[in-house]
C-alpha positions in Angstrom: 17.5 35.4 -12.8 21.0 34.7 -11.7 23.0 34.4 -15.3 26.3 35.3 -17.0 24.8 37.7 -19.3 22.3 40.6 -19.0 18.6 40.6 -20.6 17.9 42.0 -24.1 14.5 42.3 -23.3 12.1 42.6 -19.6 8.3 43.3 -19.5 5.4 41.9 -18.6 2.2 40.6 -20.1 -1.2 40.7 -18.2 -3.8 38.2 -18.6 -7.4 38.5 -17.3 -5.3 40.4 -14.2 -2.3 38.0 -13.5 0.7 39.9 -14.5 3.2 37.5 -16.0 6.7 38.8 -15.9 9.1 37.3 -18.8 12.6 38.0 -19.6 14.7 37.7 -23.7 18.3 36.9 -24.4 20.7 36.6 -26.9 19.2 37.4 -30.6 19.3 34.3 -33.1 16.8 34.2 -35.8 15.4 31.1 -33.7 13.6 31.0 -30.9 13.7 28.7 -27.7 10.8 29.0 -24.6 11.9 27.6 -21.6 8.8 26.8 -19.6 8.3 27.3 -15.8 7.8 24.7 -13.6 5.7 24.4 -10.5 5.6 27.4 -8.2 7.8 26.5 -5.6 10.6 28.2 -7.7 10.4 31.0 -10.3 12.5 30.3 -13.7 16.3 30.8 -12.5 16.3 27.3 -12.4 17.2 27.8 -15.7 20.5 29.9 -15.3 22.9 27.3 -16.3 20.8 26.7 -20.0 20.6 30.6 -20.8 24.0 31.8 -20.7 24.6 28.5 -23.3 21.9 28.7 -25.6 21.8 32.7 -25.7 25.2 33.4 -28.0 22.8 31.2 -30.7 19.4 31.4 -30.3 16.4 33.7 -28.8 15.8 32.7 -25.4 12.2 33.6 -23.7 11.8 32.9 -20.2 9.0 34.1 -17.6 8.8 33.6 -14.0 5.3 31.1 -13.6 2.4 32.3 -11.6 2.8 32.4 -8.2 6.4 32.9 -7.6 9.8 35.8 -8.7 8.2 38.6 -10.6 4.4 37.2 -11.6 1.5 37.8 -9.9 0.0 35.6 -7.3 -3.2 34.9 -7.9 -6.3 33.4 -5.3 -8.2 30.4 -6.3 -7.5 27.0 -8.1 -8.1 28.2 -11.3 -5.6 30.1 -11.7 -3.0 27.3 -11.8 -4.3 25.3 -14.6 -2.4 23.2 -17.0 -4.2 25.3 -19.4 -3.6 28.8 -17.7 0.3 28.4 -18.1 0.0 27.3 -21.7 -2.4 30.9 -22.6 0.5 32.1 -20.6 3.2 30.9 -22.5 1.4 31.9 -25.9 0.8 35.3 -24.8 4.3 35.8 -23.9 5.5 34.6 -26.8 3.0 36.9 -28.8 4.6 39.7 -27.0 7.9 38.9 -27.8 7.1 38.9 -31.3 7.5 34.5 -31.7 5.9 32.3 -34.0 7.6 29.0 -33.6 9.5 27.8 -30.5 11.4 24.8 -29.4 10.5 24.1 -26.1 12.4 22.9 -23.2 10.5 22.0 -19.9 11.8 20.6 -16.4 9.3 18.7 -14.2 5.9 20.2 -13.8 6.8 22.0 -17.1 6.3 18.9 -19.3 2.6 19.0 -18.8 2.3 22.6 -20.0 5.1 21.5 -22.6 3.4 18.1 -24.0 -0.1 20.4 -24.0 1.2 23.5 -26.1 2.7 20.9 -28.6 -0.3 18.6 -29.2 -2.7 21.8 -29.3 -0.6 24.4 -30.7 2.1 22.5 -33.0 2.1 25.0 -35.7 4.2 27.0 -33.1 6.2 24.2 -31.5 9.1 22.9 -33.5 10.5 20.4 -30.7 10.1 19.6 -27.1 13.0 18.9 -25.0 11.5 17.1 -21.4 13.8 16.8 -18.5 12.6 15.2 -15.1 9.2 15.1 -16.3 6.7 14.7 -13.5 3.6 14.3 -15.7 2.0 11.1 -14.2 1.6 8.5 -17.0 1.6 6.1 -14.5 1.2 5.5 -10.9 2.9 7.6 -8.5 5.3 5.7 -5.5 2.7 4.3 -2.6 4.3 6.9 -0.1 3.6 9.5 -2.6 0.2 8.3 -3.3 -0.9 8.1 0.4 0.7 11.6 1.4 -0.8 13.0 -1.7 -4.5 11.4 -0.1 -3.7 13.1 3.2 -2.7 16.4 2.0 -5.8 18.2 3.7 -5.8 16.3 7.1 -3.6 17.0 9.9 -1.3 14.6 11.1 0.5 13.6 14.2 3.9 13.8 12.9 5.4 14.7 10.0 8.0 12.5 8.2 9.7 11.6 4.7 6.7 12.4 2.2 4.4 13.0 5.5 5.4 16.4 5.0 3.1 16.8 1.9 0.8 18.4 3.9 -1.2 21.8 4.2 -1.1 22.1 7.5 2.6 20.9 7.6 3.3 23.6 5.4 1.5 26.4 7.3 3.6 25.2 10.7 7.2 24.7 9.1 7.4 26.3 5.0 11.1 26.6 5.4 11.4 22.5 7.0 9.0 21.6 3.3 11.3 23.5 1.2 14.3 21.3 2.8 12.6 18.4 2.3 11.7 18.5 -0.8 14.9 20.0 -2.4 16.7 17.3 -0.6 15.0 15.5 -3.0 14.6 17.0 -5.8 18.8 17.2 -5.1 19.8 13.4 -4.5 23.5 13.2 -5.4 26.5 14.2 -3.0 27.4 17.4 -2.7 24.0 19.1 -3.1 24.2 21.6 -0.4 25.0 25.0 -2.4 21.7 23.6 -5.2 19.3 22.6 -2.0 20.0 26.3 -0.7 19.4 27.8 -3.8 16.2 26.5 -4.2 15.0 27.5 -0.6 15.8 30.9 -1.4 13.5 30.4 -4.2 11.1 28.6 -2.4 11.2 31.7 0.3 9.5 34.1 -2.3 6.2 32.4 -2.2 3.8 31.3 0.3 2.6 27.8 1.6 -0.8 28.8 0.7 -0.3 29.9 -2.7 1.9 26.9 -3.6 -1.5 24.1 -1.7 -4.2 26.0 -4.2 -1.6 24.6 -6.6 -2.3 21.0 -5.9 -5.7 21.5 -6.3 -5.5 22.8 -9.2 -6.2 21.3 -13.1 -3.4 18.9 -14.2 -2.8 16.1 -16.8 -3.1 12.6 -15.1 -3.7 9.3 -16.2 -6.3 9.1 -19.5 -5.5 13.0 -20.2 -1.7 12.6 -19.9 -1.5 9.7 -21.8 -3.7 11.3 -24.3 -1.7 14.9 -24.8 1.2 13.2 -25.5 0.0 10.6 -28.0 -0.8 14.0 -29.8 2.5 15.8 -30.1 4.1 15.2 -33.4 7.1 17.3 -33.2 10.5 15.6 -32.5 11.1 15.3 -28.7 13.7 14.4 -26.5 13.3 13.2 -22.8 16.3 13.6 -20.2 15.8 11.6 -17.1 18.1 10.8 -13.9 18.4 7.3 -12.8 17.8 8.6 -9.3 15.1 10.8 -9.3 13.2 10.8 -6.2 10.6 13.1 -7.3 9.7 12.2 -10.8 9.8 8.4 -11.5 12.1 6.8 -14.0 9.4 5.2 -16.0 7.4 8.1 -16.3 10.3 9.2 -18.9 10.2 6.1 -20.1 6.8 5.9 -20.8 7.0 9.5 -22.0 9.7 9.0 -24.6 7.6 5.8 -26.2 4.4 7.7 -26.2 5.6 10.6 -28.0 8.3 8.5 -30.0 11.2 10.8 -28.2 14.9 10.2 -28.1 15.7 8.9 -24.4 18.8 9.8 -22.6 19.1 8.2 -19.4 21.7 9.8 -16.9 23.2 7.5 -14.3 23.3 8.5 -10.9 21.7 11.8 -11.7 18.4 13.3 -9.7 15.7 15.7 -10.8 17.4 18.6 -11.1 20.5 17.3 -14.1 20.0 21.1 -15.9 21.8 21.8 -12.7 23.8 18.8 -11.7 24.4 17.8 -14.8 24.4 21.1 -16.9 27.4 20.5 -19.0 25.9 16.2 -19.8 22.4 18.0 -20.3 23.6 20.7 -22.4 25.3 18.9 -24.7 22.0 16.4 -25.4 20.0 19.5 -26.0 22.8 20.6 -28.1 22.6 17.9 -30.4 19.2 17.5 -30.6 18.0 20.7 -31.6 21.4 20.7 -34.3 19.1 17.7 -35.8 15.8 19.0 -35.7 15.6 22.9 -34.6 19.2 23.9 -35.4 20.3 28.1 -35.6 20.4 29.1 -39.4 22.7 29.2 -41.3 25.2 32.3 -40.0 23.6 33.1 -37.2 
């Protein structure tokens, strides 16, 4: 993980054979997890948020399966929304955690909204940013690339590129793709490069048994998050090309959540917008998760 300040703790827990390699810092009395997201990068996408909650809080990361220092398992079932939650408890077991807040970017808000609604006595808050968890219906190019994921295609373009075989002929022309959009505002170049880096230290066929794999959609997602009862926050950019606004929206109603809106910003505002984001996670966990007294 690329941050200003070393690790208290590294290890590694191992469930049913998948190593699952996490990471502590800082030392506070209270605890913050901050989830994975899908398995196209591991959990540096983090490094702005460590280095500023650290100094007052215990922070737990871990890489998720598939990509930086976690195994990468075969087979679709070992990519389930329900996989990364045991994964997440088990860390946080390891680490010696009872109660977390949570913060979560994108894929994470499934795994987030399902370790709240079926675990809250060890979930104090939820903190979703660019949540992809589809309480709604998706964009109609997303939706038909999504459809032709497993056939091949003539060409290639825009969200054509969703595609196995795609993937298998150009990963590195994906990865630019996609972080292009996951990266919509000027000057994204040094954050789109980043990513590909992280993108790099995975395959193209570990990251398609992902998209087969067990999710929260529709009835289910709507369903998890109509269960949380802790306090909640949702961060979403006004241009997100990945995640769609009103899937924050819908989010923040359903679960009751302060909303924060940030103009102009894309999926990625931990990044982009670290110092805007920061400060909203700031002040929600001060009201609702805050460091004790004298820590």
């Amino acid at each position: 993980m690329l941050v200003d300040i070393p690790a208290r703790l590294e290890g590694a827990i191992s469930r049913n054979g998948v190593k699952i390699a996490f990471q502590v810092f800082g030392d506070g009395p209270r605890s913050l997890l901050l989830l994975p997201t899908w398995t196209i990068v591991h959990s540096d996408f983090w490094h702005r948020q460590v280095p500023h909650l650290a100094p007052r809080y215990t922070v737990v990361t871990f890489d998720g399966r598939g990509n930086g220092s976690s195994d990468r398992p075969a087979g679709a079932h070992s990519y389930g929304v329900r996989e990364t939650v045991d994964d997440a408890l088990a860390v946080m077991d390891a680490v010696g955690t009872d109660r977390v807040g949570v913060l979560a970017v994108s894929a994470g808000a499934e795994w987030a909204a399902l370790l709240a609604a079926e675990h809250a006595e060890r979930v104090a808050a939820v903190v979703f940013i660019g949540s992809s968890m589809a309480l709604g219906p998706d964009t109609e190019e997303r939706t038909a690339a999504a459809t032709a994921f497993d056939k091949p295609q003539a060409d290639y373009k825009g969200w054509g590129k969703w595609n196995r075989h795609y993937w298998r002929q150009d990963w590195p022309g994906f990865l630019e793709f996609f972080f292009s959009r996951c990266f919509t505002e000027p000057d994204s170049r040094t954050y789109i490069d980043h990513f590909i880096q992280m993108g790099l230290q995975t395959t193209p066929d570990i990251v398609a048994i992902t998209v087969g794999a067990e999710a929260l959609e529709g009835a289910a997602a709507l369903n998890v998050a109509g269960a949380i009862s802790c306090p909640c926050l949702v961060i979403h950019g006004d241009e997100d090309a990945i995640a769609p606004l009103q899937w924050g929206i819908d989010l923040a109603r359903i679960t009751r959540a302060e909303l924060h809106v940030l103009p102009g910003a894309g999926h990625e505002p931990q990044l982009r917008e670290a110092e805007e984001t920061n400060r909203l996670i700031d002040g929600f966990l001060a009201r609702v998760w805050p460091p004790l007294a004298g820590a």
